[in-house]
Phi, psi and omega in degrees: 000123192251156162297143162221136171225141184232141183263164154223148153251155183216162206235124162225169191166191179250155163063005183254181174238121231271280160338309179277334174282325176325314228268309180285014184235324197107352196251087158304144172292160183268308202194145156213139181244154208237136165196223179289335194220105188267151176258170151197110239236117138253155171210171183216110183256150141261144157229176169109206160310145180199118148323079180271330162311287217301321168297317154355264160340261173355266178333251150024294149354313169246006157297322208299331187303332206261008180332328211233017167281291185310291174347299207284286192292340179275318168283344160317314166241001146072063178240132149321142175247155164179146187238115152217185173234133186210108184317149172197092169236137174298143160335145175272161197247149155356277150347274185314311186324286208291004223200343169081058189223149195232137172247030158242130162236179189049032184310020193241190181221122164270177172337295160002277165319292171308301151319316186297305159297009178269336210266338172266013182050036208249095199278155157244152186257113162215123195274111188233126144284121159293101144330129081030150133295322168304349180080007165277152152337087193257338178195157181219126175277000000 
């Protein structure tokens, strides 16, 4: 049983087409999902020790170029923004307990990050499940 952290940024609305906000950013989607309420997904997963600055970062990194796109386009289509992260950990072993060792660090967003998702108006969301040793669920914050 491994950490998994999936970072998405996500564009939601009514009515746009996902090929064409693709098309207008310069950007293919990780995923999009289309109903009453349509997505258009980028993402990035890790598993293992996991770094959420530093993936953060990463991620966020390849947005900023597209910074005065995105703008253009959430207003264009009358779109929603959103960052979220969503946590999957595993139990901590004896060993870690007893020894202070975490296998999440850097639980933080820098400045950066922040800024960037103030200036696209974009809140984060962050979704964490706790494992089981049996692999169920035991909670979600």
């Amino acid at each position: 049983m491994e950490n998994t952290l999936t970072v998405e940024f996500r564009l939601i609305g009514r009515g746009f087409v996902p090929k064409e906000l693709s098309r207008e950013l310069g950007k293919e989607c990780t995923k999009y999902e289309l109903g009453d309420v349509n997505f258009w997904i980028l993402s990035k997963t890790r598993t293992g020790n996991i770094d959420i600055k530093a993936l953060c970062h990463e991620f966020i990194s390849e947005l900023q170029p597209m910074q005065e796109k995105l703008c253009w386009v959430i207003e264009k289509f009358d779109l929603r923004p959103d960052f979220c992260l969503l946590l999957n950990e595993r139990p901590r072993t004896s060993h870690e307990v007893l020894y202070g060792e975490h296998p999440v660090i850097n639980f933080c967003i820098e400045p950066a990050t922040m800024r960037f998702l103030s200036a696209i108006n974009a809140p984060i969301f962050i979704e964490r499940e706790y494992e089981s040793e049996e692999g169920d669920s035991r909670g979600r914050c």
